[in-house]
SEVO-185892 format. One line per 5 residues: their letters; for each residue x, y, z of C-alpha. Coordinates in nm, 3 decimals, decimal comma, padded with zeros to 5 digits. Each point is the difference from the previous one (the first is absolute). Example, Ala and Ser with C-alpha at 12.3 -4.5 7.8 and 13.67 -1.06 7.14 Angstrom:
! residues 2
as	01,230:-00,450:00,780 | 00,137:00,344:-00,066
This chain:
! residues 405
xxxxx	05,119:-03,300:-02,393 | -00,167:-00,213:00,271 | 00,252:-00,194:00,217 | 00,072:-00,336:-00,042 | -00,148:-00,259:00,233
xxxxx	00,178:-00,294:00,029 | -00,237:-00,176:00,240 | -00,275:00,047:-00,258 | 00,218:-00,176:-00,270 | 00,048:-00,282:00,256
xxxxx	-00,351:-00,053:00,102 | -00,137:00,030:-00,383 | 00,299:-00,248:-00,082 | -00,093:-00,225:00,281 | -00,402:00,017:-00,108
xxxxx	00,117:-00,065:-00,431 | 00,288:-00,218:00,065 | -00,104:-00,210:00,347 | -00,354:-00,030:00,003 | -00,039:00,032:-00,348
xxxxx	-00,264:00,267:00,004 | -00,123:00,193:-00,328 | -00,074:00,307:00,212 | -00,213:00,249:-00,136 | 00,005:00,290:00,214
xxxxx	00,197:00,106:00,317 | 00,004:00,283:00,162 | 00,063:00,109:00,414 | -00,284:-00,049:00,228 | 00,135:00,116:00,299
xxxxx	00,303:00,049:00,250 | 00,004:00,006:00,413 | 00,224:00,132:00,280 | 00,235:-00,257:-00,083 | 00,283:-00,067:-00,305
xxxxx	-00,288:-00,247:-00,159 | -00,195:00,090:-00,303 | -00,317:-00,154:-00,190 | -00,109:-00,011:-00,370 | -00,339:-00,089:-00,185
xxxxx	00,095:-00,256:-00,286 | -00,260:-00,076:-00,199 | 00,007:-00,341:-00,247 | -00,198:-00,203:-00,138 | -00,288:-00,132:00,249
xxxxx	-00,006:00,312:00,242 | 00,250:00,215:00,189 | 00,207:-00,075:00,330 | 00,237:00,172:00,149 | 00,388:-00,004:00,097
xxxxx	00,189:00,094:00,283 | 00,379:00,103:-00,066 | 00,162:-00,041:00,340 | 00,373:00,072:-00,058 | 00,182:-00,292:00,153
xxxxx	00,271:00,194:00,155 | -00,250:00,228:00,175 | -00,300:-00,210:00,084 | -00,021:-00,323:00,080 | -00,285:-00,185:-00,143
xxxxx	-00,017:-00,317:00,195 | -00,235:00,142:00,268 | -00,256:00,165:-00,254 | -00,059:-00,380:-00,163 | 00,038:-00,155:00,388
xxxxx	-00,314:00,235:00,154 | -00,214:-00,016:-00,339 | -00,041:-00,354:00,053 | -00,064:-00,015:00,381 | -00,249:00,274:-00,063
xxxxx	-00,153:-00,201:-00,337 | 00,029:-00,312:00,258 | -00,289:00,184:00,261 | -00,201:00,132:-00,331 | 00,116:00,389:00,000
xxxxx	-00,033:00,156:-00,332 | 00,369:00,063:-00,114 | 00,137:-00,043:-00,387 | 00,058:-00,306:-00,042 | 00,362:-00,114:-00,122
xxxxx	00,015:-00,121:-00,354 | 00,376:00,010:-00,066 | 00,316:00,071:00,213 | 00,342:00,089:-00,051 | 00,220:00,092:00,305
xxxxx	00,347:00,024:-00,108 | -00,144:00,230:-00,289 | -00,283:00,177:00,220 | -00,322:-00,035:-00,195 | -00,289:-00,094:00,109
xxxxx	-00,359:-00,105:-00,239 | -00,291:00,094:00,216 | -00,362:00,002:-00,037 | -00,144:00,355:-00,084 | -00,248:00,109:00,196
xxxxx	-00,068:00,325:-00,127 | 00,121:00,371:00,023 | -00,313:00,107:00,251 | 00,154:00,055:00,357 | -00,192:00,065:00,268
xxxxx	00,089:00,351:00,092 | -00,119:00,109:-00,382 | -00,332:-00,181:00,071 | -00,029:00,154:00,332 | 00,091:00,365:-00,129
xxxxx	-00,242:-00,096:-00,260 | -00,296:-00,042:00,189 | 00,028:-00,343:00,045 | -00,206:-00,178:00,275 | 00,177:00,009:00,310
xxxxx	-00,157:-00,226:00,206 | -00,004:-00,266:-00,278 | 00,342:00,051:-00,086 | 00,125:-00,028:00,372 | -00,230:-00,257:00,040
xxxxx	00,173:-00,226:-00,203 | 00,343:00,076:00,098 | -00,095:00,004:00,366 | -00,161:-00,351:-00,122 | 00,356:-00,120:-00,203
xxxxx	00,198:00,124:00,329 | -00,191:-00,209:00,291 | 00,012:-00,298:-00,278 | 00,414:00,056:00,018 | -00,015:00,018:00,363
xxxxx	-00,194:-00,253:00,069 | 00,101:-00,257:-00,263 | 00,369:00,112:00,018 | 00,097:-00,086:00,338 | 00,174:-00,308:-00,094
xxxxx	00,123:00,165:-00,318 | 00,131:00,290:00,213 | 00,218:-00,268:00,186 | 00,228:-00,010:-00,310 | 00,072:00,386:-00,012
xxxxx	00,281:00,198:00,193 | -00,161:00,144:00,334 | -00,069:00,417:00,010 | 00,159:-00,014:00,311 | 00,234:00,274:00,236
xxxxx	00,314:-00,004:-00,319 | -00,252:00,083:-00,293 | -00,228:00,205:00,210 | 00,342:00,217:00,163 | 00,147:00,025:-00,366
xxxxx	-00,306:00,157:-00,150 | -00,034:00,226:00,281 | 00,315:00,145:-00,044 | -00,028:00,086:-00,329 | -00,282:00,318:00,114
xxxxx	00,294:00,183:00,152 | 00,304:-00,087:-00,245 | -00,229:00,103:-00,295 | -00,290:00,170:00,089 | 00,189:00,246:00,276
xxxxx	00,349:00,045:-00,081 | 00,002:-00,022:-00,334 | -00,339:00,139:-00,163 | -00,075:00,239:00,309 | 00,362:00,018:00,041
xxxxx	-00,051:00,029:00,373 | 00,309:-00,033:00,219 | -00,147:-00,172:00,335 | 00,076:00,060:00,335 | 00,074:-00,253:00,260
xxxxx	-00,304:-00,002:00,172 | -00,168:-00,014:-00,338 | 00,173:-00,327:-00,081 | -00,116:-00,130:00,377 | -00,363:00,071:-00,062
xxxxx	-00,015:-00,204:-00,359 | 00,200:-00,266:00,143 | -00,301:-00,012:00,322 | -00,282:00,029:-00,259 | 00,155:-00,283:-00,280
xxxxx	00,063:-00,223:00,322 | -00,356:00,070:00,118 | -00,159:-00,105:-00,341 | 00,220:-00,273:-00,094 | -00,097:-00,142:00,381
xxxxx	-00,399:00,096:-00,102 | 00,020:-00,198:-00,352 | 00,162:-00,312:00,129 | -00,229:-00,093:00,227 | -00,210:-00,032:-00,277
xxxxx	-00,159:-00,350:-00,132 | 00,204:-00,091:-00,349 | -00,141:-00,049:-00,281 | 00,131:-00,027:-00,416 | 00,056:00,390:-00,044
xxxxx	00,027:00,122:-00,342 | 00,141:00,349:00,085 | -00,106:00,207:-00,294 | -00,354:-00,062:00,029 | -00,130:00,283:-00,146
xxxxx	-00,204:00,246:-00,298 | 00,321:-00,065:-00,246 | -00,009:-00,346:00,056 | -00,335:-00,102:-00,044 | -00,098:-00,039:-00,326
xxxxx	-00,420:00,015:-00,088 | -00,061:-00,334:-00,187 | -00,363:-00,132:-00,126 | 00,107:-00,344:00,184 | 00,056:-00,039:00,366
xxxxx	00,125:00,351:00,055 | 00,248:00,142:00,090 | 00,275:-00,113:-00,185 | 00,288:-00,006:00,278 | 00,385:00,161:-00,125
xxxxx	00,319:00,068:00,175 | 00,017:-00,262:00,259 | 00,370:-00,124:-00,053 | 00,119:00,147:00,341 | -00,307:-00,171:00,200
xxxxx	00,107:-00,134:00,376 | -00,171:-00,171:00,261 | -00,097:00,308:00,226 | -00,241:00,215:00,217 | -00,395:-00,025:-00,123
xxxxx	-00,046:00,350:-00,014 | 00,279:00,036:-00,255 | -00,184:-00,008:-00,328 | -00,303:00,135:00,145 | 00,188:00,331:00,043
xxxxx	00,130:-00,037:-00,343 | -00,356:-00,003:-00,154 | -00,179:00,229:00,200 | 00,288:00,259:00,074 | 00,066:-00,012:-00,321
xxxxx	00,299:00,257:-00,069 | -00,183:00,065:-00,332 | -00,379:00,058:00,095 | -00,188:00,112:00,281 | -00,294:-00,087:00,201
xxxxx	-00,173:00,145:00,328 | 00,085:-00,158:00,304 | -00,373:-00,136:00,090 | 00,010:-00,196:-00,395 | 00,310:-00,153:00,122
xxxxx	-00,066:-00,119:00,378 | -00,373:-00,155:-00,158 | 00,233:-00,185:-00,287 | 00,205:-00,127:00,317 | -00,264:-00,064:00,220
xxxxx	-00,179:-00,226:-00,307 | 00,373:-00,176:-00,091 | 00,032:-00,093:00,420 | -00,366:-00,124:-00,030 | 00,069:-00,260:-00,304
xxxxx	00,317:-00,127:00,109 | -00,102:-00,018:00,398 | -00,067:-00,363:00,060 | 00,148:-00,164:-00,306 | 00,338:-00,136:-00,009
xxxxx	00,186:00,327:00,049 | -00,187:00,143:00,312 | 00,144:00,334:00,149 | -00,122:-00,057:00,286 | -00,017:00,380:00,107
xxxxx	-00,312:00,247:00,005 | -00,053:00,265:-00,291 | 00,208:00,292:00,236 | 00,286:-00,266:-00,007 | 00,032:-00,078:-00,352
xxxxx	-00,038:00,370:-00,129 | 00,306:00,092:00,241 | 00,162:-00,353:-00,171 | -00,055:00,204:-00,321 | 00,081:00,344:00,068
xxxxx	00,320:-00,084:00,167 | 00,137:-00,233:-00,269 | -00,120:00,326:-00,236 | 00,239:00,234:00,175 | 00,234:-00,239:-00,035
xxxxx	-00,058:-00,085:-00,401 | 00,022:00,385:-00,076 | 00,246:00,072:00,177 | 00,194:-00,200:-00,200 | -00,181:00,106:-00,304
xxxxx	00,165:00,356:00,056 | 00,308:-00,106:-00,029 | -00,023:-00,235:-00,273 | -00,197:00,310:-00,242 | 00,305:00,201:00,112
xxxxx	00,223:-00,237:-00,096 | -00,129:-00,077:-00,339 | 00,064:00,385:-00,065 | 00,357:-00,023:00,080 | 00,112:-00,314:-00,052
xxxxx	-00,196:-00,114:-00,291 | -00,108:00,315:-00,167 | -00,380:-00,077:00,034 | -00,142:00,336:00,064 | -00,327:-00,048:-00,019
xxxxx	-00,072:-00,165:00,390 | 00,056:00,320:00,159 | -00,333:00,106:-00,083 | -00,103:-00,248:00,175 | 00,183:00,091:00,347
xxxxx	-00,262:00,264:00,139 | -00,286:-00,288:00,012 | 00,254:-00,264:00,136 | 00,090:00,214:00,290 | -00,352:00,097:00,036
xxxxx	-00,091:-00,366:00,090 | 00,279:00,027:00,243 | -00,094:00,303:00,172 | -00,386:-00,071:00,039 | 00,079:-00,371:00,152
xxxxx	00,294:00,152:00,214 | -00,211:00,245:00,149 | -00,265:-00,219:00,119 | 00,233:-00,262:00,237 | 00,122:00,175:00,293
xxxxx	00,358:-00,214:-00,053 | 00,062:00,245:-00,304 | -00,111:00,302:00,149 | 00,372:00,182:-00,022 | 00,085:-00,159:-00,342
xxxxx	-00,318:00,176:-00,121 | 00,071:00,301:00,164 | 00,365:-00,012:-00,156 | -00,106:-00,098:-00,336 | -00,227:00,299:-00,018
xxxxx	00,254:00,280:00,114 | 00,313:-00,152:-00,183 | -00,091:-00,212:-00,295 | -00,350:00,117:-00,120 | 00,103:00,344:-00,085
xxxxx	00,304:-00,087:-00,219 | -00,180:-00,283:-00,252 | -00,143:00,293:-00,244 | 00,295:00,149:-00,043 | 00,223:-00,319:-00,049
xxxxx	-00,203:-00,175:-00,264 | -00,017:00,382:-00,178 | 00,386:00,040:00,014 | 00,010:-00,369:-00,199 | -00,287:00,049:-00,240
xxxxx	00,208:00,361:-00,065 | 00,293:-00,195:-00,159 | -00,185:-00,213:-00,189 | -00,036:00,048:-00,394 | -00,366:-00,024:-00,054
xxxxx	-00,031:-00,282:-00,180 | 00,132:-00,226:00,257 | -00,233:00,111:00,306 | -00,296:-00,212:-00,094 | 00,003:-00,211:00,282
xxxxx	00,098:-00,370:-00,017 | -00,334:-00,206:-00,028 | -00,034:-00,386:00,035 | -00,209:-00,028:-00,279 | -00,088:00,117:-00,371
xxxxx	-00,232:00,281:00,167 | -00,006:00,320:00,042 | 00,170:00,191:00,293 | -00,301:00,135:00,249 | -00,326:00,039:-00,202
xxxxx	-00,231:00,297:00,156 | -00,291:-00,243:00,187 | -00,353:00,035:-00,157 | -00,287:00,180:00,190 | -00,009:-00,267:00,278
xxxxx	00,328:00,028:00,158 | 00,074:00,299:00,128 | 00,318:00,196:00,126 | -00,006:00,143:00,401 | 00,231:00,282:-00,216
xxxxx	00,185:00,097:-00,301 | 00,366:-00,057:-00,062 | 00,092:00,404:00,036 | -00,291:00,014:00,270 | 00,192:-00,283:00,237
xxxxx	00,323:00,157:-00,077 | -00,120:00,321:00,154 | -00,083:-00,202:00,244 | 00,256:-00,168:00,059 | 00,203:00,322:00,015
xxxxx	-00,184:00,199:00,251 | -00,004:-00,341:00,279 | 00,389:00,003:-00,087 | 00,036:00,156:00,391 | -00,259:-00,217:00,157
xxxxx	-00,172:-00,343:00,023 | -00,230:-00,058:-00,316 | -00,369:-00,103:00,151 | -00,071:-00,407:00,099 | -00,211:-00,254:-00,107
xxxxx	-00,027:-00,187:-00,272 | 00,144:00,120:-00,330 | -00,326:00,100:-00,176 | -00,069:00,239:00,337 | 00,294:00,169:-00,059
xxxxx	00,196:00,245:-00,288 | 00,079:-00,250:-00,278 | 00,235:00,011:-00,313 | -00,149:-00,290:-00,123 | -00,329:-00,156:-00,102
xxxxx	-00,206:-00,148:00,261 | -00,272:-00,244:-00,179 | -00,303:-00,128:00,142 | -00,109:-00,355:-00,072 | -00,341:00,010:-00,169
């Protein structure tokens, strides 16, 4: 017998009995990294869809705060058609079930896809600046906090490392070193999850823009990391610096100007990137343990990629790199395998953010630098030494690098 779910009964209550909806259909669209979940309702007219956002675990106010400062500069978010706060429901505009890391894996155009989120991003950065004056900063609390969850989660308790004293000195140089890098940074309205899962592919001014409830007023490199180190999807290092060279070129002399060469602005973006996935580690770790969200992990060995790669090519992180290799690299394989080994088969599908399908195999155009049990070899026999430089598609992968066609 399928357990009871009293939310459910609340929100199809609240749907019958407070809007007075004849609902049709409703079934779950999706769920994220947080407590919230989404259905599809269908009635008459069309479909929308509705967030459940348990009051006593997520507070709502933000979510409906951001969606109208970023509806208020002309971003493409779902807009709002009912609200209910003390109950947690939320009516929103559907825009689909087509992310952008399906399209992408499908084949999708690359260029045209980035294009217009590249397009959507310098329109938030630009338009947003006096929007961006009414969120929190992203400044040395937020930035330290996140930072510290890489070694709580990530180290101690997924690689279960105990570490030494002089271990604990050289994170605390390297986090003061990049929190110093990103806050010299100009600030702009930063989304923070600016990426594949977020994105959604819609025929109208694309993309269709998700997640933002935890947006802050923060570095400009930020959510370009987000999108183009995406923790999800790859792409070669010379796709990415001529997508950053292009987004410096169209925002250079408007309202928001960097002021700062191309050689500036990539190390604004690779920095803030070591940063971001740092923090990423520890928050897919902690989703594991805490929440019982599984399916991140898979997604470590790409995340610390990014980290590795960027870390290597700034002479500031030369020892971090050098430490990361010898005493965290070799023990990721085996800590995700002792978790997926407890885990009843059923529930290691990994946690998705959408109605799609976990990983689809890429069609003729992308291609993989390796296979899964090739890179694990791989991996293996570098254990005892540095892995090669450069950028990730020059080097042993265990994920899929794509090219942009």
């Amino acid at each position: 017998m399928p357990k009871k779910d009293p939310r459910l009964a609340e929100l199809q209550h609240w749907l019958t009995t407070g809007l007075g909806w004849r609902v049709e259909r409703l079934a779950p669209a999706s769920a994220d990294a947080s407590f919230r979940r989404y259905f599809r309702v269908w009635r008459k007219g069309g479909s929308c869809v509705v967030m459940d956002a348990p009051p006593d675990k997520e507070d709502s106010a933000p979510y409906l705060k951001v969606s109208r400062l970023l509806e208020s500069v002309g971003i493409h978010v779902p807009h709002v058609y009912e609200s209910d706060l003390a109950s947690g429901f939320i009516v929103l505009e559907d825009l689909g079930d087509v992310q952008y890391l399906s399209r992408l894996q499908a084949g999708g155009d690359a260029n045209q896809l980035y294009g217009d989120a590249l397009n959507t991003l310098a329109r938030l950065q630009i338009n947003g600046l006096e929007a961006a004056q009414q969120l929190q900063p992203y400044d040395r609390a937020p930035l330290s906090r996140e930072l510290g969850l890489m070694p709580e989660w990530f180290l101690e308790r997924h690689l279960r490392l105990k570490l030494t004293p002089e271990e604990r000195a050289l994170i605390t140089v390297t986090f003061e070193f990049l929190m110093s890098e990103v806050l010299d940074q100009p600030t702009v309205f930063v989304h923070r999850d600016y990426h594949s899962r977020n994105l959604m592919v819609t025929p109208a001014n694309n993309p269709g823009v998700l997640d933002f409830q935890d947006a802050l007023r923060g570095p400009i490199g930020y959510d370009l990391a987000s999108l183009l180190k995406d923790c999800y999807i790859a792409w070669p290092r010379a796709q990415v610096e001529s997508w950053l060279r292009a987004y410096r070129r169209a925002v250079q002399g408007r309202d928001l100007d960097v002021g700062v060469d191309d050689q500036q602005f990539i190390r604004w973006f690779d920095l803030v990137g070591v940063q971001r996935h740092l923090k990423v580690l520890g928050i897919f770790a902690r989703l594991w343990y805490r929440d019982g969200k599984s399916g991140y992990l898979a997604d470590l060995p790409l995340t610390l990629d990014y980290v590795l790669d960027t870390c290597a090519r700034y002479v500031e992180l030369t020892e971090f790199v050098r430490w990361l290799e010898l005493r965290i690299v070799p023990r990721v394989a085996p800590a995700n395998a002792r978790v997926l080994a407890r885990l009843p088969q059923r529930n290691a599908t990994p946690t998705r953010k959408a109605e799609t399908k976990p990983k689809p195999k890429p069609k003729p155009k992308p291609k993989a630098k390796a296979s899964q049990s090739q890179s694990q070899s791989q991996s293996q026999s570098q254990s005892q030494s540095a892995r090669p430089r450069g950028a990730p598609n020059d080097r042993p992968q265990r994920h899929v690098v794509l090219k942009a066609t």
